[in-house]
C-alpha positions as a Markdown table, in Angstrom:
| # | Residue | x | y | z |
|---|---|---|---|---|
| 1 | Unk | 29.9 | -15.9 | -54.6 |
| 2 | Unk | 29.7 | -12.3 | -56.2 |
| 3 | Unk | 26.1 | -11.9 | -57.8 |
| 4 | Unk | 26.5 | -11.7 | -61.6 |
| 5 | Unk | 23.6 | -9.2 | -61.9 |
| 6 | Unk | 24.8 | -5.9 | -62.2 |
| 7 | Unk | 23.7 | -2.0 | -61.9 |
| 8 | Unk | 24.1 | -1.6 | -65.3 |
| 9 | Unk | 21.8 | -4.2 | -66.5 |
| 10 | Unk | 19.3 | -2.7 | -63.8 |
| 11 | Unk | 19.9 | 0.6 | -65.7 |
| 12 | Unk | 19.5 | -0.6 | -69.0 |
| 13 | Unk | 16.4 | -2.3 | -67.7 |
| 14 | Unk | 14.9 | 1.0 | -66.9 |
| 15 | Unk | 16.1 | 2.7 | -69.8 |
| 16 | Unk | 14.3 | 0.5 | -72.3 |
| 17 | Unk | 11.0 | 1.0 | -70.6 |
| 18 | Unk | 11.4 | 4.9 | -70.2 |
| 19 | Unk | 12.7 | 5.0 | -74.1 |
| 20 | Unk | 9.8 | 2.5 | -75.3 |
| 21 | Unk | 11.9 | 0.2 | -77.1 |
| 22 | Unk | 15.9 | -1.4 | -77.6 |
| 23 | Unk | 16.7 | 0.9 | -80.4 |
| 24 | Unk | 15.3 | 3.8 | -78.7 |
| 25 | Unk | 17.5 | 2.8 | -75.4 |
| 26 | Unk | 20.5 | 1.9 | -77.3 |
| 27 | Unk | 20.6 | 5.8 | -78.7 |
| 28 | Unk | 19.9 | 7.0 | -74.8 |
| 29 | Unk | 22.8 | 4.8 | -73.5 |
| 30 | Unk | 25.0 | 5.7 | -76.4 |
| 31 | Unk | 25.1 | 1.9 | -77.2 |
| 32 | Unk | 24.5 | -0.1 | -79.9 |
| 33 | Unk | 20.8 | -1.9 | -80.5 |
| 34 | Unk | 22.6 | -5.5 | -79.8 |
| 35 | Unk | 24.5 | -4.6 | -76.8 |
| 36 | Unk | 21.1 | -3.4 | -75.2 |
| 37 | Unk | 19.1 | -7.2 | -76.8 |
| 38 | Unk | 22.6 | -8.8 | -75.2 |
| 39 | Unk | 22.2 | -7.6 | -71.3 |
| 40 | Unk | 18.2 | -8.0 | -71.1 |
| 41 | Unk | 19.5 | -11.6 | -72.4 |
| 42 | Unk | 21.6 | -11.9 | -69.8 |
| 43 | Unk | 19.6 | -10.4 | -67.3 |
| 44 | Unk | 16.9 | -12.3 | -67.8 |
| 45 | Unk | 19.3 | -15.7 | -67.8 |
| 46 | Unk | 20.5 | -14.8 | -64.6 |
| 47 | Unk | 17.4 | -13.9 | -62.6 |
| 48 | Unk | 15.6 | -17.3 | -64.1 |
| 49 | Unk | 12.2 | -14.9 | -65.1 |
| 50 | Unk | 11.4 | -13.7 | -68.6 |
| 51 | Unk | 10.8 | -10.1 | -68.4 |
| 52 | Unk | 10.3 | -8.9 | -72.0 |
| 53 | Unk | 7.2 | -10.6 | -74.2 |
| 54 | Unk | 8.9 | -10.3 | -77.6 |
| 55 | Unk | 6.3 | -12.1 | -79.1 |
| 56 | Unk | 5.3 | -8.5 | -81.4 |
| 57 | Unk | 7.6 | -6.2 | -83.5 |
| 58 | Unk | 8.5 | -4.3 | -80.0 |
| 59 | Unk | 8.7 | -5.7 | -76.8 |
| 60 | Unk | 7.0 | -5.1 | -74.0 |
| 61 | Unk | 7.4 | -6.3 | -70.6 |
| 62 | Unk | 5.6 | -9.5 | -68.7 |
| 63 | Unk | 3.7 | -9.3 | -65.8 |
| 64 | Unk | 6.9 | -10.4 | -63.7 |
| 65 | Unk | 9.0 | -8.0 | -65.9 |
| 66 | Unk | 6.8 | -5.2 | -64.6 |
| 67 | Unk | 7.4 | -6.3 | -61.0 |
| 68 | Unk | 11.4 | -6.6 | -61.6 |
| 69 | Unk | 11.2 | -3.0 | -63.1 |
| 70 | Unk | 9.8 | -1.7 | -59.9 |
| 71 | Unk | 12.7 | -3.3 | -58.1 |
| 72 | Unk | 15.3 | -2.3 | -60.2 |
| 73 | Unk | 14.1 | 1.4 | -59.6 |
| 74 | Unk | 14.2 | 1.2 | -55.9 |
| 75 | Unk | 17.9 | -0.5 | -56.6 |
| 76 | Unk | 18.8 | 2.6 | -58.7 |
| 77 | Unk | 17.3 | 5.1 | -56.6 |
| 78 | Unk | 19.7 | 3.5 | -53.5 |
| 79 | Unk | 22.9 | 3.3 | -55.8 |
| 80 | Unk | 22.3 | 6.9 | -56.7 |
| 81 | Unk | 21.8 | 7.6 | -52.3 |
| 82 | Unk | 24.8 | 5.9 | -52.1 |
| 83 | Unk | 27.1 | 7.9 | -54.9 |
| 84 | Unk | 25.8 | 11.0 | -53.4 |
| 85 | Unk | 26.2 | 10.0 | -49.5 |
| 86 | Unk | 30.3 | 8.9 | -50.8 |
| 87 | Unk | 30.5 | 12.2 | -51.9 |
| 88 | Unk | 29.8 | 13.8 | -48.8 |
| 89 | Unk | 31.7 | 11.4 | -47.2 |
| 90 | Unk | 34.7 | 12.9 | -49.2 |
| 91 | Unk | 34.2 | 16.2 | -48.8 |
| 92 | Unk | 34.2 | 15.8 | -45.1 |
| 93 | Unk | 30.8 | 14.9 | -43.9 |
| 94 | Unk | 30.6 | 12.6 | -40.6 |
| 95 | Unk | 28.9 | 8.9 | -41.2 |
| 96 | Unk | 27.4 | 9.3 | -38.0 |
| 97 | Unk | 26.7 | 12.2 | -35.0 |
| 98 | Unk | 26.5 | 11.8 | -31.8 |
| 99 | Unk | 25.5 | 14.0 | -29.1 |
| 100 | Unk | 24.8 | 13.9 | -25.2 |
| 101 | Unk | 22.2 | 16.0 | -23.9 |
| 102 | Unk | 21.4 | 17.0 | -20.2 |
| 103 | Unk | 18.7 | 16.1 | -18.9 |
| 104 | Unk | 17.0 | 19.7 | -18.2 |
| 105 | Unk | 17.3 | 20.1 | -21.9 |
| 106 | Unk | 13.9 | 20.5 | -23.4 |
| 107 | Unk | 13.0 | 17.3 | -25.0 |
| 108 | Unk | 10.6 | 18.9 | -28.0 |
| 109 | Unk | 13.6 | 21.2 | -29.0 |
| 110 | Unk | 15.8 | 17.8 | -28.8 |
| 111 | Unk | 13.3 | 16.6 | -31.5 |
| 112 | Unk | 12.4 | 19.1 | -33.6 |
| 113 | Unk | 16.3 | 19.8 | -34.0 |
| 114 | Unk | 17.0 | 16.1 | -34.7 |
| 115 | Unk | 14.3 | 16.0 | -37.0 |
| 116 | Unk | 16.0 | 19.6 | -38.7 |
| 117 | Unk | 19.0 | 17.2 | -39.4 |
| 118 | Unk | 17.3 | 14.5 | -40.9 |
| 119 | Unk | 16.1 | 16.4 | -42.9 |
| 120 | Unk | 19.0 | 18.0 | -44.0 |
| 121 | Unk | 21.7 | 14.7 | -43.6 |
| 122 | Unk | 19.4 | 12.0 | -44.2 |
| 123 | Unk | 22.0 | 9.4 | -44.5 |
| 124 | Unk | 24.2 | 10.1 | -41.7 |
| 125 | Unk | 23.1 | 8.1 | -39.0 |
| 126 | Unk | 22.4 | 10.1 | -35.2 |
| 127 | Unk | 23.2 | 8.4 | -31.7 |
| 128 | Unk | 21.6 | 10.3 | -28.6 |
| 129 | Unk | 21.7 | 9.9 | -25.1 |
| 130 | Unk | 20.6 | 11.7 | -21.7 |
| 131 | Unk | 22.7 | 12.2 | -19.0 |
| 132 | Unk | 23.1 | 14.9 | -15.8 |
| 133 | Unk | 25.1 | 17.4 | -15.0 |
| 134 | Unk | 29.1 | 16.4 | -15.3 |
| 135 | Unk | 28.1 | 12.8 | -16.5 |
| 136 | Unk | 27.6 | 14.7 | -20.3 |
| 137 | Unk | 30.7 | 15.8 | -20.1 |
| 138 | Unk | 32.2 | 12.7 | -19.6 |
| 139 | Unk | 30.4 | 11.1 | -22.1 |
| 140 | Unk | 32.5 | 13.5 | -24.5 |
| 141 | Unk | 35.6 | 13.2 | -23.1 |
| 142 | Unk | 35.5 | 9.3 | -23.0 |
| 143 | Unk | 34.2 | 9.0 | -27.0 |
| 144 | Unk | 31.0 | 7.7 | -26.4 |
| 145 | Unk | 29.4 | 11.2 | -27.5 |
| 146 | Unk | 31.1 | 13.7 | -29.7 |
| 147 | Unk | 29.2 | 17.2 | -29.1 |
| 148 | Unk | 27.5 | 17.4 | -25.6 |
| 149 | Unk | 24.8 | 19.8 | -24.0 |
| 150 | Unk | 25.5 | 20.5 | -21.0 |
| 151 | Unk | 24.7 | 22.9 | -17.9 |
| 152 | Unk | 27.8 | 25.2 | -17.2 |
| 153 | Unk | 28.2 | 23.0 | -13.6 |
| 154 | Unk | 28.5 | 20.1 | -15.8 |
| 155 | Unk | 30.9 | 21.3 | -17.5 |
| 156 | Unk | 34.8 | 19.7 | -17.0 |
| 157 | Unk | 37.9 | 20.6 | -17.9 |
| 158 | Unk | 40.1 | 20.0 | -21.3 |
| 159 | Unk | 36.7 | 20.7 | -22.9 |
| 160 | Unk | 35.9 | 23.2 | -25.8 |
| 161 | Unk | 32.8 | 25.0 | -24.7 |
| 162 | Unk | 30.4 | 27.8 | -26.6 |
| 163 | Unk | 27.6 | 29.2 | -24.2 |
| 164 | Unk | 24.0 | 28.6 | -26.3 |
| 165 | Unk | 21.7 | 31.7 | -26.4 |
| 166 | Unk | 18.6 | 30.8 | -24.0 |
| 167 | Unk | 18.4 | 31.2 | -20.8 |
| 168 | Unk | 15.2 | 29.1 | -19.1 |
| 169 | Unk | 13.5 | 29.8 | -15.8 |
| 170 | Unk | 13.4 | 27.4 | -13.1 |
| 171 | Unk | 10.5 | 27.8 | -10.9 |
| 172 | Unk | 10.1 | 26.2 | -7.3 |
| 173 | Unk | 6.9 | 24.3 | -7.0 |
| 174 | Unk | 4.7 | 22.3 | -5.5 |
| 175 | Unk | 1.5 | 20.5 | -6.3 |
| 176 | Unk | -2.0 | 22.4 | -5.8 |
| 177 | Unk | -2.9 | 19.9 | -2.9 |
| 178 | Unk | 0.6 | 20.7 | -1.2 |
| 179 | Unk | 0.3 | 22.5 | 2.5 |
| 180 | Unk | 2.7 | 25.1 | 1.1 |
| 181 | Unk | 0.8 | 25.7 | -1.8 |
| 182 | Unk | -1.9 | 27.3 | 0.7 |
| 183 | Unk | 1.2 | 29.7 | 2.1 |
| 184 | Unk | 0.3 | 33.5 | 0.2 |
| 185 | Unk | 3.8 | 35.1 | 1.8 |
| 186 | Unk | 7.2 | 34.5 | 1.0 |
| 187 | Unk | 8.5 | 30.5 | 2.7 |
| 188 | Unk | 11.1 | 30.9 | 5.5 |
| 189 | Unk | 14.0 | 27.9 | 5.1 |
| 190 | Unk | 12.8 | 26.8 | 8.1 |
| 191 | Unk | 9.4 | 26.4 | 6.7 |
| 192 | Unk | 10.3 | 24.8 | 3.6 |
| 193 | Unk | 12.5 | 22.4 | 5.7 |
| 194 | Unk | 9.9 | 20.5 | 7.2 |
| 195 | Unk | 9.0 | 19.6 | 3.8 |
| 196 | Unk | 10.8 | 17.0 | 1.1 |
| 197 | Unk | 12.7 | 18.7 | -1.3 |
| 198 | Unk | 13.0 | 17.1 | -4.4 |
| 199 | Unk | 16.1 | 17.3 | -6.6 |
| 200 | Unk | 17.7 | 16.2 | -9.6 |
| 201 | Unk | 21.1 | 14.4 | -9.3 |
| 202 | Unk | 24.0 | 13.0 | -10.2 |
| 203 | Unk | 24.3 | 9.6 | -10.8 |
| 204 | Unk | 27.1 | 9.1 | -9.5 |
| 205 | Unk | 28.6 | 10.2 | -6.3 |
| 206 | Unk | 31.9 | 12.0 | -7.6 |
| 207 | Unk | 30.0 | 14.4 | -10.0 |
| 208 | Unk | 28.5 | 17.7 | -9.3 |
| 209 | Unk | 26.8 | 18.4 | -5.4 |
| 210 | Unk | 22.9 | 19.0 | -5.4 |
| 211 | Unk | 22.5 | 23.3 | -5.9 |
| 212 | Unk | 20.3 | 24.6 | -3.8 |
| 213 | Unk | 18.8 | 22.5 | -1.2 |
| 214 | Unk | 17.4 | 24.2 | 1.2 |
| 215 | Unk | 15.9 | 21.1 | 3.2 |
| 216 | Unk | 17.5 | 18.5 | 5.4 |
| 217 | Unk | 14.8 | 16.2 | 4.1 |
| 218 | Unk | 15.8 | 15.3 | 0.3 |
| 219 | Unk | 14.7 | 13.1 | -2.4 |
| 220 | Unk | 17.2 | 12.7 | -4.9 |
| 221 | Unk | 15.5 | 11.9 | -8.6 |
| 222 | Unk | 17.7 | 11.2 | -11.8 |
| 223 | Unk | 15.5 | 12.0 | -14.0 |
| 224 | Unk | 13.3 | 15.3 | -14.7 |
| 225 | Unk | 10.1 | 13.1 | -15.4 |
| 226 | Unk | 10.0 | 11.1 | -12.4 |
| 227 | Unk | 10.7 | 14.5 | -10.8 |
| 228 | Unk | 7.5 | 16.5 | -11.9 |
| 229 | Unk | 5.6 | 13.0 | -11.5 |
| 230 | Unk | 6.6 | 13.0 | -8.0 |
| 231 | Unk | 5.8 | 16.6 | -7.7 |
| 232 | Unk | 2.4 | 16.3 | -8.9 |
| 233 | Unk | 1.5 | 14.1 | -6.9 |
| 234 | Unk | 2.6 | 16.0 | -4.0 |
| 235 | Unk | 5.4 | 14.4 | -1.8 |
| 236 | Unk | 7.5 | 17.4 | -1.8 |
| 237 | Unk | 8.5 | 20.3 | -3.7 |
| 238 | Unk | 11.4 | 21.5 | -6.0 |
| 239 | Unk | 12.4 | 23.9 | -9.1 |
| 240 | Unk | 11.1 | 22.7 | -12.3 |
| 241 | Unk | 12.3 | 24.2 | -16.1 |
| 242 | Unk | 9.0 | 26.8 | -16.9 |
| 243 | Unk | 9.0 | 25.0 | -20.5 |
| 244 | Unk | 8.3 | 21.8 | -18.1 |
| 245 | Unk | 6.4 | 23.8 | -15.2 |
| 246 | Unk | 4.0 | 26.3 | -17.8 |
| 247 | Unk | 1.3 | 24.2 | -18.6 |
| 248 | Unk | 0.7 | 22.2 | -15.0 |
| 249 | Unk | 0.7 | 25.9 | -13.6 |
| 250 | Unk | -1.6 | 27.3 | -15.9 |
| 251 | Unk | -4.2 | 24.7 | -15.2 |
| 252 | Unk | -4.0 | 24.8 | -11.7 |
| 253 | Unk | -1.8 | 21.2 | -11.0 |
| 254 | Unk | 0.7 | 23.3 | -9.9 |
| 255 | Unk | 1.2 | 25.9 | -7.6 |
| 256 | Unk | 4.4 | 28.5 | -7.4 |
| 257 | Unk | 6.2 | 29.5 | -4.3 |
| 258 | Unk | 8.4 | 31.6 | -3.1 |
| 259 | Unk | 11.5 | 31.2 | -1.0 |
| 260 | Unk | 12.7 | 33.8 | 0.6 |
| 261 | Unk | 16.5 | 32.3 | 0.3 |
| 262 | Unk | 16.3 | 33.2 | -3.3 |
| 263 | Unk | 15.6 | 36.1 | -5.2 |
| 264 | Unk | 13.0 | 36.9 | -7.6 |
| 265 | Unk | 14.7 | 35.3 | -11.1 |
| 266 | Unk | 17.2 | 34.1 | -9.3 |
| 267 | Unk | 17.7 | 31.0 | -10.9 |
| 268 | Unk | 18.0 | 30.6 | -14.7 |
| 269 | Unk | 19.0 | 27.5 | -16.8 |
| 270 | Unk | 21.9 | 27.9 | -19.2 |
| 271 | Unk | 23.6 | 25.6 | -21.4 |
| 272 | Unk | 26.8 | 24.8 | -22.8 |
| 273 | Unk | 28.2 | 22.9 | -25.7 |
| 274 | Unk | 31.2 | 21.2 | -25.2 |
| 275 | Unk | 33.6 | 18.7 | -27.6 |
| 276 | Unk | 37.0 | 17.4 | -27.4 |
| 277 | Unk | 39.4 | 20.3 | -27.5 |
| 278 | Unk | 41.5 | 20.4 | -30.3 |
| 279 | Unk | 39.1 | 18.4 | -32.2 |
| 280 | Unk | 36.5 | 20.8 | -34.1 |
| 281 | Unk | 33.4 | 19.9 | -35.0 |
| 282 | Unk | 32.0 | 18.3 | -38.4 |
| 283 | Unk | 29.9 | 20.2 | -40.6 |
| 284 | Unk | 26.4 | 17.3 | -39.5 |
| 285 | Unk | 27.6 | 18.3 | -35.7 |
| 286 | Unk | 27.5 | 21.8 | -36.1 |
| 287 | Unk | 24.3 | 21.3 | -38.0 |
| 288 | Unk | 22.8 | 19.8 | -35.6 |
| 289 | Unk | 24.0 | 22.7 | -32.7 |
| 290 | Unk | 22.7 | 25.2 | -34.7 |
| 291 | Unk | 19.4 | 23.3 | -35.1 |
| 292 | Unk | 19.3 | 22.5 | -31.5 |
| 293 | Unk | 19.8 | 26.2 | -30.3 |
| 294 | Unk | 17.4 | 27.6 | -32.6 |
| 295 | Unk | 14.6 | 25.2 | -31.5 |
| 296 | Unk | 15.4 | 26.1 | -27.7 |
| 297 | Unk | 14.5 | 29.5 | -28.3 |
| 298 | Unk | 11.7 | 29.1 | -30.2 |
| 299 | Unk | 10.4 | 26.7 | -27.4 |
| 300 | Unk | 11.2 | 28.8 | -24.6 |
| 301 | Unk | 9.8 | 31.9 | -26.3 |
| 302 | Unk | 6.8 | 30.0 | -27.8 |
| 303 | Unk | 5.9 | 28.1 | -24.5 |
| 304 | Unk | 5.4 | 31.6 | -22.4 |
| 305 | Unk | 3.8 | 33.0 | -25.0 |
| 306 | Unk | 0.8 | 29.9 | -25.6 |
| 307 | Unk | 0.7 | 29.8 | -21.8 |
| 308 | Unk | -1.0 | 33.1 | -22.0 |
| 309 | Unk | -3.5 | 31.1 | -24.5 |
| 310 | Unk | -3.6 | 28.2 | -21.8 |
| 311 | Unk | -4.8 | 31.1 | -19.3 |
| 312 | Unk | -7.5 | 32.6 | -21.5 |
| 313 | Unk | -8.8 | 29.6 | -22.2 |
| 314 | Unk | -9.0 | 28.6 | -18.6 |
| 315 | Unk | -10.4 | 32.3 | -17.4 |
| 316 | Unk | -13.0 | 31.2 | -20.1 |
| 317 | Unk | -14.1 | 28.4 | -18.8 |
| 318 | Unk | -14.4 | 29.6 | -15.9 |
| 319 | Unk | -15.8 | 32.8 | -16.9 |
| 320 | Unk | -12.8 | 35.4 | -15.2 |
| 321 | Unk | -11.7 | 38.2 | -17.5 |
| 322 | Unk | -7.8 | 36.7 | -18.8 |
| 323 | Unk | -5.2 | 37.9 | -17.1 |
| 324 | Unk | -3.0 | 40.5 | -19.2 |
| 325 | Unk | -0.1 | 39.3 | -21.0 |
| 326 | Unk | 2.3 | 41.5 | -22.7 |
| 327 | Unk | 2.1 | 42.5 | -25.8 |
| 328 | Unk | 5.4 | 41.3 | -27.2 |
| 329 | Unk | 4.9 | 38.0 | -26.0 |
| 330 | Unk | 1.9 | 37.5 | -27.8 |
| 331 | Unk | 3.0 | 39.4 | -30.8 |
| 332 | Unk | 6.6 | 38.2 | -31.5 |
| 333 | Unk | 6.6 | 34.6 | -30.2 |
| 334 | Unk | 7.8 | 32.1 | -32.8 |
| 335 | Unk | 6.1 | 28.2 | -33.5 |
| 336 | Unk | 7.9 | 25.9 | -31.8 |
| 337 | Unk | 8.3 | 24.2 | -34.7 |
| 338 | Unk | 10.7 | 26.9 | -36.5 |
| 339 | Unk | 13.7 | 25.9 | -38.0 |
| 340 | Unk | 15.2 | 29.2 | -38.0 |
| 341 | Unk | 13.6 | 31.1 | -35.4 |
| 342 | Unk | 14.9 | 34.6 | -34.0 |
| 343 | Unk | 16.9 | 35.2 | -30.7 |
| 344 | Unk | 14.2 | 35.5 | -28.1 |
| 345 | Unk | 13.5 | 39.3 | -26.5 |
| 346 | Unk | 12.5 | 39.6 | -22.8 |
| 347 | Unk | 8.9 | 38.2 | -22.8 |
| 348 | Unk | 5.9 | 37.6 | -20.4 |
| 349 | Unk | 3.1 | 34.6 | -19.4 |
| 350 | Unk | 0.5 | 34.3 | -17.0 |
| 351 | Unk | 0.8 | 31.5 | -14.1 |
| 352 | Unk | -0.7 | 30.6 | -10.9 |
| 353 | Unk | 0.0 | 32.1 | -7.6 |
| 354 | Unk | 0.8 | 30.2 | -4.7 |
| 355 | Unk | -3.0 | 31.1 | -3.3 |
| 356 | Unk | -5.0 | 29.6 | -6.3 |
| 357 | Unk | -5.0 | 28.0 | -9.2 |
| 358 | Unk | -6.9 | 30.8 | -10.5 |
| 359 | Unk | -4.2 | 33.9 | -9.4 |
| 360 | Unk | -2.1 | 34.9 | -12.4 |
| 361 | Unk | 1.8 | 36.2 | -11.7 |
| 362 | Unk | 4.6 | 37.0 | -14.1 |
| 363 | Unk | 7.3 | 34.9 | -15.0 |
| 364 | Unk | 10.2 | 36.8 | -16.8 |
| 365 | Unk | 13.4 | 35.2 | -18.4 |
| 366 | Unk | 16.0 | 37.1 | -15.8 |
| 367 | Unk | 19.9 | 36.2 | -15.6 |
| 368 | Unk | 20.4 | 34.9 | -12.3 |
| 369 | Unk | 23.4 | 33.9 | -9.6 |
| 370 | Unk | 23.1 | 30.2 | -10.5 |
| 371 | Unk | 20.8 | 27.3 | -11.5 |
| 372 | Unk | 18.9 | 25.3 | -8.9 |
| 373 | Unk | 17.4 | 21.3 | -10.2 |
């Protein structure tokens, strides 16, 4: 059964107590006085409460009529959301966004952008999920996400694809109690394959083959977390994302290596974004795109500049003179936080050594041959 009270008694409602009286309400409305008396009448019938005392000349509300006005406002303010979210809605906006990300993708940029769009669309409703490697981009080719983030070996065909602007360093690690943490020179492959390689993988066996493994002996993880857990606690070592890797370094957790297989910088992360070809993006999608690659460079800038804070602090404490950062870094890093930061330039950060926790080395963004996980 339809409800017989309507908006525009609510609206009248609110009218009469912002004017101060009928007659005053009836002239706001462009109504006349009795057509105003009439639907607080009615409104009043219908809802079984009296709401106006009109017991004096003017009328003023009852307790409970104070209480329905509050209500009614909250109603209002939602029919008004709702006029506004129809017109969107018209003009093109999605209802909803959806969006796969990979797994490497750094999680504070994933919610600092998604909180950019909130912001921005706060009625269209946002779906994410995590996958790795190819399994994004089959996410977005089966419907289940319509904009994906993706690493370019993930990436499949009958795709539309834009290469994002950041480029993150993947450094091979190992925990501080590790036996090759202890190793000063450059690890042989032969060296690093008596140890456990860890690696993230693909979930299922027809997507992309594990990148560099060097070592017969390999865990395969899923997951990044459960990767840098097991890597802290020292059952093998692997590349970690320098967003992920910067602080455990810093304070001495974890130690970097070298391989001599790869070369300095060898190894950057890149990402793609991909959707359904021949099927361009909405305006909350690309929103959120642009949201999502501006937060990744402000992260990936603004994490290896604070690790150089991370290092003075810890020289501090322990009373070393800090290790020397550059100057850019320190000067031109933006808050992670930034909705609009700048493209990143080439910057510096101080992190441990493979002979202590208390060495410094440089880590510099490089472009490199490929991306090891």
């Amino acid at each position: 059964m339809l409800d017989p009270v309507t908006i525009d008694q609510l609206r009248t409602l609110i009218a009469a107590v912002d004017a101060g009286s009928f007659s005053a309400a009836a002239r706001k409305l462009q109504r006349v006085q009795s057509a105003v008396s009439t639907s607080m009448a009615n409104l009043e019938s219908q809802l079984g409460v009296a709401i106006w005392d009109r017991s004096s000349k003017i009328a003023v509300l009852t307790e409970e009529g104070r209480a329905v006005l509050a209500r009614a406002r909250r109603v209002a303010a939602e029919m008004d959301a709702l006029r506004a979210f129809t017109t969107e809605l018209a003009s093109g906006l999605e209802p909803r966004v959806s969006i796969c990300v990979d797994a490497l993708f750094p999680v504070e940029a994933l919610v600092e952008g998604c909180a950019a769009f909130a912001e921005t669309f706060p009625g269209v409703d946002l779906r994410v999920d995590t996958q790795a490697l190819s399994s994004v981009s089959a996410r977005v080719l089966d419907g289940t996400a319509t904009l994906g983030i993706v690493s370019p070996l993930g990436v499949r065909p009958n795709l539309a694809t834009r290469a994002l602007g950041s480029a993150i360093p993947m450094i091979p690690v190992v925990a501080a109690r590790h036996p090759l943490a202890a190793l000063q020179d450059p690890i042989s492959t032969p060296r690093l394959s008596e140890h456990v390689q860890i690696v993230l993988s693909e979930r299922n066996a027809e997507g992309v083959p594990d990148q560099a493994v060097l070592s017969p002996r390999t865990w395969r993880v899923a997951d990044l977390a459960t990767k840098r857990a097991m890597l802290l606690r020292g059952l093998g070592w692997g590349n970690l994302p320098s967003h992920v890797a910067a602080k455990d370094l810093i304070e001495g957790h974890l130690v970097q290596i070298r391989p001599i297989a790869w070369a300095e910088h060898e190894h950057t992360l890149s990402f793609y974004a991909v959707h359904r070809a021949g099927e361009p993006l909405g305006r909350a999608h690309a929103y959120l795109l642009e949201s999502l690659e501006r937060q990744c460079v402000a992260l990936v800038v603004g994490e290896l500049g604070a690790s150089a804070g991370y290092a003075s602090a810890l020289a501090s404490a322990h009373g070393r003179t800090p290790a020397r950062t550059s100057a850019r870094a320190s000067a031109s890093a933006p808050s992670r936080t930034s909705a609009r930061a700048p493209a990143p330039a080439p910057v510096s950060a101080s992190v441990p050594t493979r002979a202590s926790p208390r060495s410094r080395q440089k880590i510099v963004p490089a472009r490199g041959r490929g991306t090891s996980r």
